[in-house]
C-alpha positions, 0 to 999 in steps of 0.5 A: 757443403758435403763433406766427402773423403776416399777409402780402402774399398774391400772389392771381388776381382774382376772375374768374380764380380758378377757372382759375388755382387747380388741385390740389396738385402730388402728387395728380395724375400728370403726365400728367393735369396735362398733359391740364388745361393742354393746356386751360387754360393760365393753371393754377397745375399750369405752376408747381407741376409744370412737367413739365407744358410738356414731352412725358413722354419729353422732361422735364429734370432737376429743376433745369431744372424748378426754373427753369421754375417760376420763370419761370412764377410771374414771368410769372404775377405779370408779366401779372397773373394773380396780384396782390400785396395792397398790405396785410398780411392774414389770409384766412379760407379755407372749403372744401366739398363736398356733404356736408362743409365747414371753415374755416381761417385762411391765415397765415404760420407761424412755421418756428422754432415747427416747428424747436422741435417745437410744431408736430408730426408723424405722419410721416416724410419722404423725404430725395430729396423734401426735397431736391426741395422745398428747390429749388423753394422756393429757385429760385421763392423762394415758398411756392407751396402751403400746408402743411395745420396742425390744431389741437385746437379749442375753440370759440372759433375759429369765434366770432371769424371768424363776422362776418368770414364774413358779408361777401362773399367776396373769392373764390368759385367752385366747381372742377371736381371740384365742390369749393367755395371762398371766400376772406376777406381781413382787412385790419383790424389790429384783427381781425388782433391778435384772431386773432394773440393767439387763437393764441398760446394755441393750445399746439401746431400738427399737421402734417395734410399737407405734412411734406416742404413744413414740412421744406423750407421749415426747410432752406430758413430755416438755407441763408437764414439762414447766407447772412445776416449780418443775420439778425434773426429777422423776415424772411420765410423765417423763416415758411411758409405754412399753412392751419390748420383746428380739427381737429374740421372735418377729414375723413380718408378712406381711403388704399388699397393695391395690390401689383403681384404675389404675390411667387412665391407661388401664390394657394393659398399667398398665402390660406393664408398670409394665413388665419394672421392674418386671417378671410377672408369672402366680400363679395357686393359692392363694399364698404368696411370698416365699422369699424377691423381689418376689410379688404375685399380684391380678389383675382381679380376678387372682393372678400372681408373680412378681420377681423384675429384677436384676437392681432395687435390692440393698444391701441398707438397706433401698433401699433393702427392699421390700415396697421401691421396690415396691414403687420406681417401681411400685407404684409411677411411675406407679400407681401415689402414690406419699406419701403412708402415705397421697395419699388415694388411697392406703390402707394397710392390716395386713398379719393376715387377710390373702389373701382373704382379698386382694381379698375382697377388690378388690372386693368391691372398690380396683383394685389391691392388693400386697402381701408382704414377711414380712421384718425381725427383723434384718432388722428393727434392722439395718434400726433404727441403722442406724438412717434410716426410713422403708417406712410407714407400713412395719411392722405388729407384731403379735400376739398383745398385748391387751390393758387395761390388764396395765394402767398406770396413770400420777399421 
């Protein structure tokens, strides 16, 4: 059951959408957040990674940039670049690119269902980033980007939103990486309860991306709640804010790796050492891998193919998945990355970069980069059910959803 109700979205006007939405907060690095607001100074980025109105050798702690997102989301509200709806709604949300498109439902979701484990993981969060979400949550007192949900589709979702989606969009334009984007609001309560019940025979919501924005959001509900002495259950920190895509519409692509050096090994040693679990292959050219257990890696300005050996391939659904191989065989016993999540000699590289981006950064302070096969919707799926966690960045969904099209207030 996925418990799911309406809100009173705070969204930019229909001309000011594309310059107001921008990327979420953790694709981006600071600095090329700068370059676009340097740009455009109505961006979303002035809220969601406020660094961004400070030179890089001038940025505050974190709790004064907690503040300066909260002025920022105020002033945005004040001047009118984003408006309050005056009425609860749904809002369908379609994202699309040249080669692909899906199509969600924005809704506030319910954090209990998330506390109770409905809503399900694939993975592990980093305790100093919750404790950095849980303060902009706080301080702004909003959901100010989406937790990305999926469910297991069975059709009958798109049935009840086709004629919703034949009406003009309330919000329609194409961003600047060239991503398109529409926005429905459903203002009809009778639509609303069709949706509503729809879900509540939806018997588990997944995580796609956002964990550590779910983890905050529910640290943020038992701080809200223990300062409440009339907590009742129905109030609005009680829910956070998602997208929820049918899972057969979602697209992963593949999450990259770079290691900055070989540690102390010589490259005779290093491909010595990596031929004890791997087939090593020249590739003529740039390519990506073709099918699971098979890495292309780029290595003294050359790309070569790795092929797993049949001894450390398993049907686990964990331990077969590609970011366990490599990390159990090659990366940890070889290369000394011990915790890809802490070590910082290891980086990750989204798949929409493309491989040329592996090859800049070996040129500019990496050593060796790793070409990824993307891992399939139906192994995340499994891995969550099975109340498992995929190890740290498997996953990267594209295309993204942009922020600052929905804000959603805790009062």
């Amino acid at each position: 059951m996925a418990i799911i109700q309406p809100f009173k979205g705070y969204l930019p006007s229909p001309e000011l959408a594309k310059t107001v939405s921008s990327p979420p907060y953790d694709v981006l690095s600071s600095d090329e957040a700068r370059d676009i607001v340097k740009n455009n100074s109505n961006s979303f980025l002035k809220i969601i990674k406020p660094e961004t109105n400070y030179l890089f050798d001038d940025v505050p702690e974190s709790e004064i940039l907690h503040n300066h997102s909260a002025e920022n989301l105020n002033a945005f509200i004040k001047s009118g670049k984003l408006i309050k709806d005056e009425t609860s709604c749904y809002y369908i949300y379609e994202i699309s690119n040249d080669s692909h498109s899906q199509t969600g439902l924005v809704a506030a979701v319910s954090i209990d269902e998330y506390n109770q484990g409905l809503i399900k993981k694939h993975e592990l969060t980093r305790p100093e980033k919750e404790n950095n979400r849980t303060r902009h949550i706080e301080i702004t007192n909003a959901n100010t980007g989406p937790i990305l949900l999926t469910f297991r589709n069975d059709g009958y979702f798109q049935n009840h939103i086709a004629d919703l989606k034949c009406q003009n969009a309330d919000i329609d334009f194409q961003a600047d990486d060239g991503t398109f984007h529409k926005l429905w609001k459903i203002k009809s309560q009778l639509n609303q309860a069709i949706l509503t019940k729809y879900f509540d025979t939806i018997p588990a919501l997944y995580i796609a991306d956002g964990h550590h924005r779910a983890a905050s959001a529910s640290r943020v509900q038992e701080i809200r709640k223990s300062n409440n002495s009339n907590h009742k259950g129905d109030e609005p920190y009680n829910y956070f804010l998602s997208v929820i895509f049918p899972h057969d519409e979602m697209k992963i692509l593949d999450y990259n790796r770079i290691v900055k050096d070989l540690f102390g090994l010589s490259e005779t040693e290093f491909i010595d050492a990596i031929k004890i679990n791997f087939s090593i292959k020249p590739l003529p050219k740039l390519q990506t891998p073709e099918s699971p257990n098979v890495f292309s890696m780029y290595f003294n300005k050359k790309w070569v193919q790795l092929i797993a050996k049949d001894k450390i391939i398993s049907n686990d659904n964990i331990d077969g998945l590609d970011a366990t191989i490599l990390q159990n065989y090659l990366l940890s016993p070889v290369l000394g990355i011990d915790d890809p999540r802490t070590n910082n000699r290891i980086d990750f590289i989204g798949g929409i970069r493309g491989l040329e981006e592996l090859e800049r950064r070996c040129q500019l302070d990496a050593k060796v980069a790793f070409a990824m096969y993307p891992v399939s919707i139906n192994e995340l799926l499994s891995v969550a059910d099975s109340g498992k966690v995929m190890p740290p960045k498997s996953t990267w969904f594209e295309p993204k959803l942009r922020s600052g099209i929905i804000v959603r207030l805790l009062d």
